[in-house]
Backbone as ProteinMPNN parsed JSONL, in Angstrom:
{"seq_chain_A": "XXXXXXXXXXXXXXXXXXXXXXXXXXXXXXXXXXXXXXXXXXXXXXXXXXXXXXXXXXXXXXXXXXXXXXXXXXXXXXXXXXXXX", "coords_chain_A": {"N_chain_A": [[118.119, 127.643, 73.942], [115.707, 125.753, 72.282], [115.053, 123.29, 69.879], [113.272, 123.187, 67.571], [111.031, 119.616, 66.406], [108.864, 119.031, 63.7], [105.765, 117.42, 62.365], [107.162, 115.55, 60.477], [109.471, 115.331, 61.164], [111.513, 116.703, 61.185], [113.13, 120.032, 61.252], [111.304, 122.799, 62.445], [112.374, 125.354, 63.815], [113.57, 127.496, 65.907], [112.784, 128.301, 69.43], [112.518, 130.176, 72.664], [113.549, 128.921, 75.478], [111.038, 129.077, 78.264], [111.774, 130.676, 81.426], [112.978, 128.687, 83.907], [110.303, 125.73, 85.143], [107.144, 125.105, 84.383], [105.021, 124.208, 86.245], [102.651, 121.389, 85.415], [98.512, 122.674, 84.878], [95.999, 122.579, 86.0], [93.377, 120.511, 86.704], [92.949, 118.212, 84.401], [95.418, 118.794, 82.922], [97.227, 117.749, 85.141], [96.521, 115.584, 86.075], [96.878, 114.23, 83.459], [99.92, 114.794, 82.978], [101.11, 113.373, 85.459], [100.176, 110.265, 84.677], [101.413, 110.107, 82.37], [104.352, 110.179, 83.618], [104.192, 108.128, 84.909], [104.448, 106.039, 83.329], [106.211, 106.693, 81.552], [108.244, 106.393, 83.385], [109.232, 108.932, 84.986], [110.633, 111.221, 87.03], [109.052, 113.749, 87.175], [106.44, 115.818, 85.012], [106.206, 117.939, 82.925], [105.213, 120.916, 81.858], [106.56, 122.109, 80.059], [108.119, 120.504, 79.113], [109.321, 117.802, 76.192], [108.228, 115.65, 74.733], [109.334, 113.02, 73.562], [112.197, 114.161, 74.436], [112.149, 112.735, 77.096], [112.327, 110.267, 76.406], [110.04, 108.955, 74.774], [109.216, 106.861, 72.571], [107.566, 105.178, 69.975], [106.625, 102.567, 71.445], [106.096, 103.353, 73.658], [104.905, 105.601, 73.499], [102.283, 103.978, 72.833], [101.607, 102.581, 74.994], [101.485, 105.137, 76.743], [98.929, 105.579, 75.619], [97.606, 103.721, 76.412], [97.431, 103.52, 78.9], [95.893, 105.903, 79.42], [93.581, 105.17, 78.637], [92.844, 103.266, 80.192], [92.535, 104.22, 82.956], [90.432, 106.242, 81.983], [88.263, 104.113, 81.635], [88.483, 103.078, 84.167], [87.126, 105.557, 85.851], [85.008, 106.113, 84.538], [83.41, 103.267, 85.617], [83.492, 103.838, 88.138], [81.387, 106.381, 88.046], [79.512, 105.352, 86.811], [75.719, 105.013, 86.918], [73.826, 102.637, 89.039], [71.824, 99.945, 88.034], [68.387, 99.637, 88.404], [66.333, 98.538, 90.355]], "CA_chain_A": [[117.037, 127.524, 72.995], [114.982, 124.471, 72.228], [115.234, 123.079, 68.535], [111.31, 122.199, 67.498], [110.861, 119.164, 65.226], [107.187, 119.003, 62.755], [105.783, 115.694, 62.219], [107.74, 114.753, 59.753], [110.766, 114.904, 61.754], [112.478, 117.991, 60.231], [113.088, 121.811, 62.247], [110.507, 123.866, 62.163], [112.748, 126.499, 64.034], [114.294, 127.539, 67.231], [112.235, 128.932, 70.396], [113.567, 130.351, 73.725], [112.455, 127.994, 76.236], [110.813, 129.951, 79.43], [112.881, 130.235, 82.444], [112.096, 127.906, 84.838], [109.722, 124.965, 84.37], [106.312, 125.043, 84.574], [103.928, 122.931, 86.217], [100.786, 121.757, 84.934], [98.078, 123.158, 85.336], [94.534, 122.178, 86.438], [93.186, 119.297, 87.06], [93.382, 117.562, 83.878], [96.749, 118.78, 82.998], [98.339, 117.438, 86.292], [95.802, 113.77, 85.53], [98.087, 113.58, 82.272], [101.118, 114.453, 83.601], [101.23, 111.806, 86.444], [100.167, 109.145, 84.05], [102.884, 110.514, 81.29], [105.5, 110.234, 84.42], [104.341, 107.227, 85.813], [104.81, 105.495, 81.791], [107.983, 106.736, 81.192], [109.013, 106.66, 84.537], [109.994, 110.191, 84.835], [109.888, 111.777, 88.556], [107.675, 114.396, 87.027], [106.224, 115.286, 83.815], [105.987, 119.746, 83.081], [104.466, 121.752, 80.85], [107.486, 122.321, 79.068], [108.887, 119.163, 78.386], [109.564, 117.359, 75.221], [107.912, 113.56, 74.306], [110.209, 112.614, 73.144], [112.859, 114.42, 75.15], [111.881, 112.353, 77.797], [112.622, 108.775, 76.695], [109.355, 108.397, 74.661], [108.971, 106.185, 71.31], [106.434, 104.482, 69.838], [106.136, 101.687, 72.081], [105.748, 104.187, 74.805], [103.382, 106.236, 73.226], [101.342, 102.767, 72.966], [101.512, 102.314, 76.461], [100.654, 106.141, 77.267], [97.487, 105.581, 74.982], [96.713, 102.245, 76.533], [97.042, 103.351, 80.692], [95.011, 106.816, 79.313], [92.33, 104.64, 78.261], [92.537, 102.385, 81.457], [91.549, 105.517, 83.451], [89.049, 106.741, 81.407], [87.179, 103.385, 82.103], [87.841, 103.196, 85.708], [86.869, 106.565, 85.558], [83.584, 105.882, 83.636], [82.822, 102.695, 85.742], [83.076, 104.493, 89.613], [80.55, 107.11, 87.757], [78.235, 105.034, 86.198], [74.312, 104.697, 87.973], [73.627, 101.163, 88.94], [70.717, 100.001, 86.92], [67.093, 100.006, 89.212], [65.487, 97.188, 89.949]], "C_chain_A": [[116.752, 126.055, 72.731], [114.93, 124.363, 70.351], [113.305, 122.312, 68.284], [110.841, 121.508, 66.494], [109.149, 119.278, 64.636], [107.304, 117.44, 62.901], [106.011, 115.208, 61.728], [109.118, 114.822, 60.096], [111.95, 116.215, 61.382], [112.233, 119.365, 61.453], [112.35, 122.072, 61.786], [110.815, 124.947, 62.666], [113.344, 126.516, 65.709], [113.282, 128.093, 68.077], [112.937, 129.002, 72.119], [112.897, 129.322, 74.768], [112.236, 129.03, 77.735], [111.886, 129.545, 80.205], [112.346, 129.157, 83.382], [111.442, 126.894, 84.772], [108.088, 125.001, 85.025], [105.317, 124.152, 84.677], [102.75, 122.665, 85.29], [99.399, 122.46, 85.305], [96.854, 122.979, 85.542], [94.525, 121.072, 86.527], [93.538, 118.044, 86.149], [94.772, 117.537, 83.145], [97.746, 117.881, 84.385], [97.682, 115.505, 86.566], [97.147, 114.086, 84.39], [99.567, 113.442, 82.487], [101.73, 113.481, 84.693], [101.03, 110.982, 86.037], [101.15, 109.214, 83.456], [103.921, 109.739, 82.267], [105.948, 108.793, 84.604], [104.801, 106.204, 84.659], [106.574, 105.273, 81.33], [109.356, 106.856, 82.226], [110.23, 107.56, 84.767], [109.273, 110.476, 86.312], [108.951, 112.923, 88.272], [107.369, 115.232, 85.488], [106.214, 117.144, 83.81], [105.669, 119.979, 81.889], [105.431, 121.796, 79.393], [108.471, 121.247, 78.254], [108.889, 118.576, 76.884], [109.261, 115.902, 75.546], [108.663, 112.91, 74.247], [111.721, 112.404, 74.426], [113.266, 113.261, 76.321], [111.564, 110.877, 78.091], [111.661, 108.123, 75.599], [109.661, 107.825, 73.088], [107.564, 105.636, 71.17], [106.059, 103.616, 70.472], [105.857, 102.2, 73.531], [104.625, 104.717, 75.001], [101.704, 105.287, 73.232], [100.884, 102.618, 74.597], [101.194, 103.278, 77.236], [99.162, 105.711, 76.604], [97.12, 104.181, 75.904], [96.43, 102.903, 78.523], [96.061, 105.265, 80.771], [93.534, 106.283, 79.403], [91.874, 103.968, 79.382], [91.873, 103.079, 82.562], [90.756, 106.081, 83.063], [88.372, 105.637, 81.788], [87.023, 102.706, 83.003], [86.874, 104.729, 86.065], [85.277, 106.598, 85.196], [82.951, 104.452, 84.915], [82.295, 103.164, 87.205], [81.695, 105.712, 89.142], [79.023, 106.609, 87.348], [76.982, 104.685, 87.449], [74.416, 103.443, 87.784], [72.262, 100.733, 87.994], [69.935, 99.698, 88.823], [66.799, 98.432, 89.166], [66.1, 96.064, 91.286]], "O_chain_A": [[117.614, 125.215, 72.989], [114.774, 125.377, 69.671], [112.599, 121.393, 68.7], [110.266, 122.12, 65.593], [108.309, 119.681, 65.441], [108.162, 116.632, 63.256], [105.534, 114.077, 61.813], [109.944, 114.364, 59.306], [113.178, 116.211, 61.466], [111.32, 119.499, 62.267], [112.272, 121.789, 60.59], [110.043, 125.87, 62.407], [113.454, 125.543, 66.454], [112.5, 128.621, 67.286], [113.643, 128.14, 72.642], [111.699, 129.045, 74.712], [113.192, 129.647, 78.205], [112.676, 128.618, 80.027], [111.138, 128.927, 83.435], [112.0, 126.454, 83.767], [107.98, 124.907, 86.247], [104.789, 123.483, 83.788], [102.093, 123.462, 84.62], [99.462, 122.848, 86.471], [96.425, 123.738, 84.674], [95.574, 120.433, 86.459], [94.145, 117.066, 86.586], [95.264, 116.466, 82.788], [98.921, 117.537, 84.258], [98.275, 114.552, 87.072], [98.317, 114.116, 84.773], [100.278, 112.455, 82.298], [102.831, 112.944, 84.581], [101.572, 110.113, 86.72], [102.04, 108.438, 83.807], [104.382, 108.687, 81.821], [107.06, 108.266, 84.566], [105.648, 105.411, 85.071], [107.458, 104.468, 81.035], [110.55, 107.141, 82.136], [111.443, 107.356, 84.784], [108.141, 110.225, 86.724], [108.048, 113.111, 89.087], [108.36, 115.181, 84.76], [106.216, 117.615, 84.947], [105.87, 119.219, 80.941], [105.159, 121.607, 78.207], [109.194, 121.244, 77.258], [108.084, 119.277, 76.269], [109.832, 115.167, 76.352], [108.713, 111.982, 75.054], [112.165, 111.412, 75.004], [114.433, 112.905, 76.486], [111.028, 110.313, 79.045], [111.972, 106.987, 75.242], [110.443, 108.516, 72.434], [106.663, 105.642, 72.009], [104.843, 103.508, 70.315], [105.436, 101.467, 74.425], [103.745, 104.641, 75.859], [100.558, 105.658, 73.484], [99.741, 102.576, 75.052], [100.69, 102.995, 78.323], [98.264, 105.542, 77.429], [95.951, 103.814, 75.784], [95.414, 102.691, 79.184], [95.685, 105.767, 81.83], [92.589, 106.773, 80.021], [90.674, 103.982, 79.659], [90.83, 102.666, 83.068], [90.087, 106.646, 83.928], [87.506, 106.041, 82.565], [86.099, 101.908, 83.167], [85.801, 104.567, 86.645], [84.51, 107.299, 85.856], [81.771, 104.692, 85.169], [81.126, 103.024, 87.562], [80.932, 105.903, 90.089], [77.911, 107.123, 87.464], [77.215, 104.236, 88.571], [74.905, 102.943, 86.772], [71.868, 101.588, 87.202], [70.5, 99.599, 89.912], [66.959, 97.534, 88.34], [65.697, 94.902, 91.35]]}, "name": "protein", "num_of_chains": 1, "seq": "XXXXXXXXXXXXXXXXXXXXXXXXXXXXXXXXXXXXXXXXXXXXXXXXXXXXXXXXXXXXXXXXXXXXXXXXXXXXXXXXXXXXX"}
């Protein structure tokens, strides 16, 4: 069983954890998880995992939010129309 903290850091209760681990799943699930991985340099990131679990803190979480954002505006700039003219 998996112990599940709230956001104030306290149990909110026990849950069984599935068997097995489950990938992500679609496209943008398996985009987050390969950034997540590549952050916390984890060989791979699953559905079921824990943030934490998995090495992260706040200066992590900074650094997921910052290489999220870095892809969103490569992301945004390979999309954008050139201007006319």
């Amino acid at each position: 069983m998996q112990l599940l903290l709230g956001a104030g850091g306290g149990a909110d209760g026990l849950r069984r954890r599935p068997f097995g681990l489950r990938a992500p799943q679609g496209s943008l699930e398996e985009l987050l998880a390969g950034i997540a991985a590549d952050v916390l340099g984890a060989t791979r990131v699953v559905r079921d995992d824990s943030f934490f679990s998995l090495g992260c803190d706040s200066v992590r979480a900074v650094q997921l939010a910052e290489a999220l954002s870095e892809h969103r505006h490569r992301a945004a700039r390979r999309t954008a129309v050139p201007p006319c003219g």
